[in-house]
PLY file of the C-alpha trace (Angstrom):
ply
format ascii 1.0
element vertex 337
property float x
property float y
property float z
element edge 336
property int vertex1
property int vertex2
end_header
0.00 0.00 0.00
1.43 3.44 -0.94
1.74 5.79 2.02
-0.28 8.20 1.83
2.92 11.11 1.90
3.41 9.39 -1.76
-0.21 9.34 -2.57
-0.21 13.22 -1.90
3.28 13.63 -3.92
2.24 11.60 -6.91
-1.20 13.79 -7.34
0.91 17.23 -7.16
3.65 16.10 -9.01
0.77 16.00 -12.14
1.48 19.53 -12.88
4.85 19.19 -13.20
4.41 16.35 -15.41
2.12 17.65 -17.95
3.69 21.23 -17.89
6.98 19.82 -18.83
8.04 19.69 -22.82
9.93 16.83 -24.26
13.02 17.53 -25.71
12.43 16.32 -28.58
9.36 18.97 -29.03
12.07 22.07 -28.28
12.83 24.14 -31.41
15.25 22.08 -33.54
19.15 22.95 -33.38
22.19 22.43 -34.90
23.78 18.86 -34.15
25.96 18.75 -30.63
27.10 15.75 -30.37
30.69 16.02 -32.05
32.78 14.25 -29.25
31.28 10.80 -27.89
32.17 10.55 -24.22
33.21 7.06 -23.41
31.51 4.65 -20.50
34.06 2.09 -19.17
33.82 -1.48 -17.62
34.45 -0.90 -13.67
37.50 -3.22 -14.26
39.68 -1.26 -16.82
39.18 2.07 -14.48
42.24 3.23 -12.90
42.22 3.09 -9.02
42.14 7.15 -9.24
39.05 7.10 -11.82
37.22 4.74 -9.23
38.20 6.98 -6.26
36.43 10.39 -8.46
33.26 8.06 -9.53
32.96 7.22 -5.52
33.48 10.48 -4.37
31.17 12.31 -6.38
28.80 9.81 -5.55
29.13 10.05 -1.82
29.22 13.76 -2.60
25.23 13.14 -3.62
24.70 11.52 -1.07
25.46 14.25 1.52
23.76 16.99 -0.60
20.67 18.21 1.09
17.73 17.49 -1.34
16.28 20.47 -3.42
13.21 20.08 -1.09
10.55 18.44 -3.70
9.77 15.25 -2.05
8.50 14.99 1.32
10.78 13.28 3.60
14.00 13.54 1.30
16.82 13.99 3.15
19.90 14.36 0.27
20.45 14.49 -3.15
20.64 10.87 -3.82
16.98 11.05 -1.76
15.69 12.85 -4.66
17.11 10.99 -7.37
15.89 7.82 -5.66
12.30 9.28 -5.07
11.86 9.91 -8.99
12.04 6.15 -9.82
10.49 4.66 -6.25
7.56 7.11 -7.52
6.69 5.53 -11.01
7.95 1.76 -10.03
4.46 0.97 -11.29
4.45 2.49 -14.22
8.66 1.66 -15.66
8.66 -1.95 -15.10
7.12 -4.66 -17.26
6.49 -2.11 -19.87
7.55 -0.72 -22.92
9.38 2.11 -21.83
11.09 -0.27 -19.52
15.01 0.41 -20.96
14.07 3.97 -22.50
13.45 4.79 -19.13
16.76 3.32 -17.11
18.41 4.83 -20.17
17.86 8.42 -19.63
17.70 7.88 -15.57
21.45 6.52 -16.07
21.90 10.05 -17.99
20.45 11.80 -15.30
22.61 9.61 -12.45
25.63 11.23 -14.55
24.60 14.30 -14.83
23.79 15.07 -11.54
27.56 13.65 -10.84
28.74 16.27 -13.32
26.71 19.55 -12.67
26.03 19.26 -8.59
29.28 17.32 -7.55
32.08 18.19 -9.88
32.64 14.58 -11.59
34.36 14.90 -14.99
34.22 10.70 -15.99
31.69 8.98 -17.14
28.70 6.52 -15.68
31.12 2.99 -15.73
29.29 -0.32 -16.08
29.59 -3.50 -14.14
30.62 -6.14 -16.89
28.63 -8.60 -15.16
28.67 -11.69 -17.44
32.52 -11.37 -16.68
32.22 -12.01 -13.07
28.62 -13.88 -13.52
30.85 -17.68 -12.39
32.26 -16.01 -9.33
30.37 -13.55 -7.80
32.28 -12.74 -4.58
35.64 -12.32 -6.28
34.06 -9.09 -8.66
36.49 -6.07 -8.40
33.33 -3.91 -7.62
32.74 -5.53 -3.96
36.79 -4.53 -3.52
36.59 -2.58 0.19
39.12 -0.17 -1.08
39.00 0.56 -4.47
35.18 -0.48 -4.72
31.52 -0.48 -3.48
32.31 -2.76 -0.10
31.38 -6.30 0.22
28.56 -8.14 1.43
25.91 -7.67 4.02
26.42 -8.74 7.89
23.53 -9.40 10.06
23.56 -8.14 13.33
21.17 -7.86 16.74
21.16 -4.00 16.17
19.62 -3.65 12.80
16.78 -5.44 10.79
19.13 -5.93 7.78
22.44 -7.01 6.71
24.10 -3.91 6.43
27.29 -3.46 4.41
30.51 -3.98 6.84
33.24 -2.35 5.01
34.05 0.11 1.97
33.05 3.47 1.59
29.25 3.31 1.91
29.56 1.69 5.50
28.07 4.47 7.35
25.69 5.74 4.59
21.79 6.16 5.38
19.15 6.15 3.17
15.87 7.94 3.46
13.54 6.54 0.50
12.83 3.05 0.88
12.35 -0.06 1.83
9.35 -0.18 -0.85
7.39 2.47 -0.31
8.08 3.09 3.26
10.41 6.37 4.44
12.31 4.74 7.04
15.97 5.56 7.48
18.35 3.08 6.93
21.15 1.25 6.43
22.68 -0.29 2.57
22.12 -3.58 2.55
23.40 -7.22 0.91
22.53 -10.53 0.67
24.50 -12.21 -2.23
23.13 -14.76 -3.95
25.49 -16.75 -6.38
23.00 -18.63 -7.85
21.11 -15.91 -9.13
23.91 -13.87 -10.37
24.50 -17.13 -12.93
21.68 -15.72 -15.09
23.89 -13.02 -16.37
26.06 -15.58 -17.96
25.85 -16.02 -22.15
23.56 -18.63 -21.92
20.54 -16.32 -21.05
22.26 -13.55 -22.90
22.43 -15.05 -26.28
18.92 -16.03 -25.81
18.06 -11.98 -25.62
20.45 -11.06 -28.53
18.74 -13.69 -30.83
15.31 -11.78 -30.84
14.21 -10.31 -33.66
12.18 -7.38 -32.00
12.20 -5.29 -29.13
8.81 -6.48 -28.16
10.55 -10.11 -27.37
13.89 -8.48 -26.36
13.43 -6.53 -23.44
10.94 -9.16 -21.68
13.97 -11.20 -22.21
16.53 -8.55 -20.93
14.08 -7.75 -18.09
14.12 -11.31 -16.94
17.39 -12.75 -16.70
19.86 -10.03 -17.57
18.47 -7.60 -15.27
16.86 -10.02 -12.50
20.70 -11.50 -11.77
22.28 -8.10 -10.79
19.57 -7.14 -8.74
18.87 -10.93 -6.71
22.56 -11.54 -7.29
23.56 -8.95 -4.95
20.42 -9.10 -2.61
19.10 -6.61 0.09
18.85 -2.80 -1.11
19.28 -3.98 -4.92
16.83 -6.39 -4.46
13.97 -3.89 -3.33
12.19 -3.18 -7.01
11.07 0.02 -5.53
13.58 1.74 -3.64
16.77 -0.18 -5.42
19.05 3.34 -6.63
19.09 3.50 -2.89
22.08 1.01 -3.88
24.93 3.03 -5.56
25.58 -0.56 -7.37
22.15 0.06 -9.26
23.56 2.30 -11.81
26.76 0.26 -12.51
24.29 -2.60 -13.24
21.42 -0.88 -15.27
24.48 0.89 -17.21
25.36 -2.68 -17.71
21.89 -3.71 -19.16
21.61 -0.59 -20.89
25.19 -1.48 -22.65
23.42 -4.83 -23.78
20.16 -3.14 -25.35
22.52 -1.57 -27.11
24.52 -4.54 -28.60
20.73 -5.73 -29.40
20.16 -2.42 -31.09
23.52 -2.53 -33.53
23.14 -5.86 -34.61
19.92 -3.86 -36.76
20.45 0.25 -35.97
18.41 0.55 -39.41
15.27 -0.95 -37.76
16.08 -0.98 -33.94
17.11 2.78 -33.78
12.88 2.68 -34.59
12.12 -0.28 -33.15
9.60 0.11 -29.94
6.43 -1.55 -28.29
5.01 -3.00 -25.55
2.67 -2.42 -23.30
2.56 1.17 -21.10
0.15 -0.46 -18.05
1.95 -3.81 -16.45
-0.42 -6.39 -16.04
-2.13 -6.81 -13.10
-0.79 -10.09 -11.91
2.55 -8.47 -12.10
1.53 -5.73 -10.00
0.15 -7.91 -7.38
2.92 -10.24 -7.09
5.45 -6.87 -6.40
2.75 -4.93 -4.15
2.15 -2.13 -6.36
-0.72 0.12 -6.48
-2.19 0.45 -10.10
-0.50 3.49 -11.87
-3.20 6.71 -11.40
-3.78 9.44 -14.14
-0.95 11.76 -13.13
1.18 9.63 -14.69
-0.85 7.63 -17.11
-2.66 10.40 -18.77
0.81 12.29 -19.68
2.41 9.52 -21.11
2.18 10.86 -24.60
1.00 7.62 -26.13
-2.82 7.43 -27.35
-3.30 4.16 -26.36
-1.71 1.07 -24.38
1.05 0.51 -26.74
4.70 2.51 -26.25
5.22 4.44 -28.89
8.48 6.69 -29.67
6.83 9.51 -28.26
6.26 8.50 -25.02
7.37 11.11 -22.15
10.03 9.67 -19.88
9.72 11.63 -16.94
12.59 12.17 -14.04
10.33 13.82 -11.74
11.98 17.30 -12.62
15.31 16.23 -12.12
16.34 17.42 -15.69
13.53 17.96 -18.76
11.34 15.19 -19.89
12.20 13.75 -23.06
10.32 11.04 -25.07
11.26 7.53 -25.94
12.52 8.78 -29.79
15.05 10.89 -28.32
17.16 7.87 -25.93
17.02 5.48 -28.39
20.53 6.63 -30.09
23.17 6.53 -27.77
25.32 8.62 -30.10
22.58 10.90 -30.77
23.24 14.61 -29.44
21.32 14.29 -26.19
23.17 11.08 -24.69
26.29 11.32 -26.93
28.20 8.36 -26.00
29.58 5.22 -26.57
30.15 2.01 -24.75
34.03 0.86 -24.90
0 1
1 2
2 3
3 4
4 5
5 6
6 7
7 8
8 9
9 10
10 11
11 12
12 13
13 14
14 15
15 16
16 17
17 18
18 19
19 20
20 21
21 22
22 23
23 24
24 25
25 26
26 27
27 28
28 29
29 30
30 31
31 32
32 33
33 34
34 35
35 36
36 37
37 38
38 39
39 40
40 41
41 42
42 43
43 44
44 45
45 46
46 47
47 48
48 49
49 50
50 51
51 52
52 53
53 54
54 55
55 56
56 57
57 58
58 59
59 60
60 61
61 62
62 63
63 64
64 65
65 66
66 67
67 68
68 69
69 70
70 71
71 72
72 73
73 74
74 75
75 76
76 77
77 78
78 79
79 80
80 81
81 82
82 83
83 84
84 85
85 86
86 87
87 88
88 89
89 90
90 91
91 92
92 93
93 94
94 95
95 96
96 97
97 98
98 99
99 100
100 101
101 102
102 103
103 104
104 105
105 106
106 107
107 108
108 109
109 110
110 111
111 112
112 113
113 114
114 115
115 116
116 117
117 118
118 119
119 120
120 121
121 122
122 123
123 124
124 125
125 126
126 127
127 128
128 129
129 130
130 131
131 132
132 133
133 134
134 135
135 136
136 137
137 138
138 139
139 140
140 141
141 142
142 143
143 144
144 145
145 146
146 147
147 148
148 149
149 150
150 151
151 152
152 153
153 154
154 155
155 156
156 157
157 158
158 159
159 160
160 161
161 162
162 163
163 164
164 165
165 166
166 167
167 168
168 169
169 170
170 171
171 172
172 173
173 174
174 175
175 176
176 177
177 178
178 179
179 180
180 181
181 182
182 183
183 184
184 185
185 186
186 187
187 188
188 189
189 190
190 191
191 192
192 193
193 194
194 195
195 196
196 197
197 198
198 199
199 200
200 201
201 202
202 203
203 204
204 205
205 206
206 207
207 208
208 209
209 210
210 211
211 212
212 213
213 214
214 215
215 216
216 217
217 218
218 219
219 220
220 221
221 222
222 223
223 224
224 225
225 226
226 227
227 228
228 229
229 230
230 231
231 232
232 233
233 234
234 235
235 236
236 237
237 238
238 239
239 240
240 241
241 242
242 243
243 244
244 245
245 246
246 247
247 248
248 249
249 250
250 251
251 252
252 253
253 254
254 255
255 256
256 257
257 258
258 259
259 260
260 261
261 262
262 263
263 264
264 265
265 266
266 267
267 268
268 269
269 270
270 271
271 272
272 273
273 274
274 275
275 276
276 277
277 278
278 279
279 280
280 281
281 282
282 283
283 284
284 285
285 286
286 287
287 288
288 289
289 290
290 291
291 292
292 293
293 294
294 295
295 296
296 297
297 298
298 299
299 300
300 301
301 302
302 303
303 304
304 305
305 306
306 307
307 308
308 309
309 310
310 311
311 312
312 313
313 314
314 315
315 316
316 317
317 318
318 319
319 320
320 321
321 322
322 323
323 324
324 325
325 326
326 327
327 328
328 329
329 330
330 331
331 332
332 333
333 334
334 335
335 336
C-alpha cells in the first residue's frame, strides 16, 4: 500500500508532469554531439578514476535534497524518489530500458553539474564475473563499493561492513516506506549465474524489441539485482544502492549490442505495453499506476510508442522515448568501450 505522503506527492507532481516539454518537441538545433564521451567497464578504471566516480557519488549523497519530495533527506533522496515514484508504471512495460536509459543520464549528470565529476557513468561487466560472484572487483573494500551484508542484533538488515558506503543512510525506501536506513546485501550466487551467455544469447537472438526486453528484463536484469540481494533487491527503492547504476548501465550497454546488430530498424524499433499487467503488479505490491502519470504519457493508447514522455520527476527535462534510443545521438552522446 502506498503511504499516503506518496499518494499526496504523486497527485501534485501531475502539474509538473504535464507542464513539462519533451526535448524532442524544443525548437530544432544544430547537431551537438561532435565528441562521444566514453563509458568504461568498472575493471579497466584506474584506481584514481574509481576513487572520483565514488566520491562524487558520496558527494550526492550528503547533498541536502532540493526540497521536492516529502521526507527527502539528500540528493541521492531525490534521485531515488523519482524512480520509487513511477515503479508501477517503468517496469514490465515498454518504456522499460528507454526509461533506465535516460535515468542513467540523469545519475551522470547530476555527478557532473552538482558534484564536480568529470568521468563517465562505468558499467559492471557482469557476465565477466557472472561464475564467481564474490571475487568481482566492484565488492573490492578499497577501491570499490564494499562487500557483502552482515547481520547483526542491532539492525533489521544485513548492512554493508566495510568500503566506503559503510556508514551511509538512506531515506527513500524499503518499498514504499520512508524509514531511514542502512545499505544492505545478501549475495546470492546462484542468481547472479543468469547473467552468464547462456541467457544472454537467448536476448540477442530476438528479432524485435517487443521479445527483447521481456527477455533482458528477466534474466539479464533479475541476476544483478537478486545476485547482490538486500537494497538492490527492493524493485522500488533499489538506486538507494549506488551498485544500481553500474548494473542498469550494464543492461543498458546490452540493449545496445541488441540495437547494432539492426540500428536501421532498432534505432525505430519500440512496443510494448505502457500499463503492467495486473498479476505483475500484485505479485510486487504495487498500487495500479493513477492518471498523473498515465494520462501524460504521450501515447494514445496502451502501446509505447516513440513519443512516449520519460519523466525524471523534474530532475532534468522530460524527453520522449525517440530521443534515448541513439546513444550517439546529441542528447546522450556516447559510446560504450
Amino acid at each position: 500500500m502506498v503511504s499516503s505522503t506518496l499518494s499526496f506527492l504523486v497527485l501534485i507532481t501531475a502539474t509538473t508532469l504535464a507542464a513539462a516539454v519533451p526535448h524532442s518537441r524544443l525548437a530544432s538545433r544544430a547537431s551537438t554531439c561532435t565528441t562521444k564521451s566514453q563509458r568504461k567497464s568498472w575493471t579497466t578504471l584506474t584506481n584514481t578514476e574509481k576513487a572520483a566516480y565514488i566520491e562524487a557519488e558520496l558527494c550526492l549523497m550528503n547533498s541536502p535534497t532540493k526540497g521536492f519530495v516529502a521526507d527527502a533527506v539528500s540528493r541521492w533522496d531525490d534521485l531515488t524518489w523519482a524512480h520509487l515514484n513511477q515503479s508501477n508504471y517503468i517496469h514490465d512495460v515498454g518504456q522499460f530500458l528507454p526509461w533506465h536509459r535516460y535515468f542513467m543520464y540523469t545519475h551522470e549528470y547530476l555527478l557532473k553539474t552538482e558534484c564536480n565529476y568529470t568521468g563517465t557513468q562505468p558499467y559492471w561487466d557482469e557476465e565477466a564475473d557472472s561464475d564467481a560472484l564474490v571475487d568481482s572487483d566492484v565488492f573490492d573494500p578499497d577501491t570499490g563499493f564494499g562487500g557483502n551484508g552482515v547481520s547483526s542484533n542491532t539492525s533489521d538488515y544485513a548492512c554493508i561492513a566495510d568500503g566506503p558506503f559503510v556508514n551511509v543512510t538512506l531515506a527513500m525506501g524499503p518499498e514504499y516506506t520512508n524509514t531511514n536506513h542502512c545499505i544492505y546485501r545478501e549475495f546470492s550466487a546462484t542468481s547472479f549465474m543468469w547473467a552468464n551467455s547462456t541467457y544472454l544469447d537467448q536476448c540477442m537472438a530476438e528479432e524485435n524489441y517487443t521479445s527483447a526486453y521481456p527477455c533482458f528484463s528477466s534474466w539479464p536484469h533479475t541476476s544483478g539485482h537478486a545476485g547482490v540481494g538486500g537494497s538492490m533487491l527492493d524493485i522500488v527503492a533499489s538506486p538507494g544502492e549506488p551498485l544500481f547504476f553500474l548494473h542498469h548501465t550494464n543492461l543498458d550497454r546490452l540493449w545496445w549490442i541488441w540495437q547494432s546488430k539492426n540500428l536501421t530498424t532498432r534505432l525505430t524499433d519500440m512496443g510494448g505495453q505502457n500499463i503492467p499487467d495486473d498479476d505483475y503488479l500484485a505479485s510486487m505490491g504495487m498500487p495500479y499506476p493513477d492518471a498523473s502519470l498515465t494520462n501524460y504519457s504521450g501515447d494514445p493508447g496502451n502501446v509505447t510508442t516513440l513519443t512516449h514522455v520519460l519523466w525524471m520527476s523534474g530532475l532534468v527535462p522530460n524527453v520522449t522515448v525517440g530521443d534515448v534510443m541513439d546513444i550517439g545521438g546529441d542528447l546522450l552522446c556516447f559510446e560504450y568501450v
